[in-house]
N, C-alpha and C positions, 0 to 999 in steps of 0.2 A: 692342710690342703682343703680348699671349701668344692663347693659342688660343677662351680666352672671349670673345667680344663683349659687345656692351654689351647687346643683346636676351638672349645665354642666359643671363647674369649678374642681368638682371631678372627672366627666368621662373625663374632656381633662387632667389631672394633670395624673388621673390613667393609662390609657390606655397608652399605647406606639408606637401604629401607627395607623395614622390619611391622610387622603388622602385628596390632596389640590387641585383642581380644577384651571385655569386659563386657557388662551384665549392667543395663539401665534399670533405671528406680523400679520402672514397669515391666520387670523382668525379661523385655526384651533383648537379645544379644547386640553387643556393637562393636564392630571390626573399624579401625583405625589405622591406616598406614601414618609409621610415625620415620621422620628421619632422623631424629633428636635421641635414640636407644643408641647407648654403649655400659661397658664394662664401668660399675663402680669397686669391685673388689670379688673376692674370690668366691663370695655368695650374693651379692649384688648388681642384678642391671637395674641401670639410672633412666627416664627420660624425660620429655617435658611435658607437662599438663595432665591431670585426668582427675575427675570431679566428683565423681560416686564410686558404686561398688570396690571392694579390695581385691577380689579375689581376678587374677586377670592371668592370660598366658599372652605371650611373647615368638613371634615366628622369623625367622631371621633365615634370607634362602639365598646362595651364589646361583643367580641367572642365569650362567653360563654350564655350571654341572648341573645344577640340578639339586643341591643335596644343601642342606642346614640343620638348624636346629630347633625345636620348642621349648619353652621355659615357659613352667607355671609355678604359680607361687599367689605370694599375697604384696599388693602393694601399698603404699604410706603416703601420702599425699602430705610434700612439704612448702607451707607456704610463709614459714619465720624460723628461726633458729639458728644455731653455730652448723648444722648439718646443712640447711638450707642456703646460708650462706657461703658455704662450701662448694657444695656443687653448682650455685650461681656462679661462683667464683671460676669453677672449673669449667662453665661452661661458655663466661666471657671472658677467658682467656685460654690458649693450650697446653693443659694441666691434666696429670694423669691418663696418658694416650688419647685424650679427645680433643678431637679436633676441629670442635666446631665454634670456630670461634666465632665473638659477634652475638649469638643467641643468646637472648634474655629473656625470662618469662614468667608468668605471677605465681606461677608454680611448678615444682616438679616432682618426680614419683620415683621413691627408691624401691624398686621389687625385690624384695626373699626370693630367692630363687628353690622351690621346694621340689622341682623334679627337671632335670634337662635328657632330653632324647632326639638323635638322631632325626632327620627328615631325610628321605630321598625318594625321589619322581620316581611312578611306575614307567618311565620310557626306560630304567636301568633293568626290568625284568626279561628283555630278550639278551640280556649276556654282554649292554653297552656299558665299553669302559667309559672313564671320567675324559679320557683323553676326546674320545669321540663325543661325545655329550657336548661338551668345550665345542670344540669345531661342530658340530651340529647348530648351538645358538648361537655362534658368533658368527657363521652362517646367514640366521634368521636374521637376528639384530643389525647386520651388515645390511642385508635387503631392504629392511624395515627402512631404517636411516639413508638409502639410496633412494626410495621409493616418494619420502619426504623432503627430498633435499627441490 
C-alpha cells in the first residue's frame, strides 16, 4: 500500500480543480490552479505541464464541505519516453479512472507523493457537521448561479 488512500484518491479523482504550488527560478512562489491533476498510482499524482522547480505541493478541496487534501512531494517533468507516452496515452483516452479526455500536452508531471494531510475549513471549528457545511455552500453556490443567471 503506497501513501494515497483510498479517500485522497477519491477527493483528487473527484474534484476537478486542485491548485499546484511550485517555486520560480527567482525564488518566487507560484500558485497554479490546475484541472488536469488525478491519481497515477498509489504513490503518484500525475498532471499536465510545469517547467522549473521539483519540489511542489498539491491542494485538492470538496467546495461543498469544506475539507481535502495536501500533497507535497517532488515532481519529474516528462516530455519523451514509454512513461510519457503513457500517461499522454491516458490522458487522450479514458484510462486508468481519468477522465479527461481529449487533453494533450508537450508535457506532463508525475509527482512522489512524499507527505499527504488532511485540509479542513476553519468554518468546521464551531461544532459544523459535513452535512451542514454541504447545504451551507450549495446554498451560496445556488445564489451565486442565480444571481448570474
Amino acid at each position: 500500500m503506497g501513501i494515497l488512500t483510498d479517500d485522497t484518491k477519491r477527493v483528487v479523482r473527484q474534484q476537478r480543480l486542485g491548485f499546484i504550488a511550485t517555486v520560480c527560478p527567482d525564488g518566487s512562489p507560484n500558485l497554479s490552479p490546475k484541472g488536469t491533476a488525478t491519481v497515477w498510482d498509489d504513490d503518484h499524482l500525475v498532471f499536465a505541464n510545469l517547467a522549473h522547480n521539483s519540489a511542489c505541493e498539491i491542494n485538492v478541496i470538496d467546495t461543498f464541505i469544506r475539507k481535502g487534501y495536501r500533497f507535497k512531494g517532488t515532481a519529474e517533468l516528462l516530455n519523451n519516453g514509454d512513461l510519457y507516452d503513457e500517461i499522454k496515452a491516458a490522458y487522450t483516452t479514458v484510462r486508468r479512472g481519468i477522465q479527461r479526455s481529449g487533453l494533450s500536452a508537450k508535457g506532463y508531471v508525475l509527482m512522489t507523493v512524499t507527505m499527504a494531510a488532511p485540509l479542513v475549513s476553519p468554518g468546521y471549528t464551531p461544532g459544523k457537521t459535513d452535512t451542514e457545511m454541504r447545504d451551507e455552500w450549495t446554498g451560496y453556490w445556488a445564489g451565486v448561479q442565480e444571481s448570474n443567471s
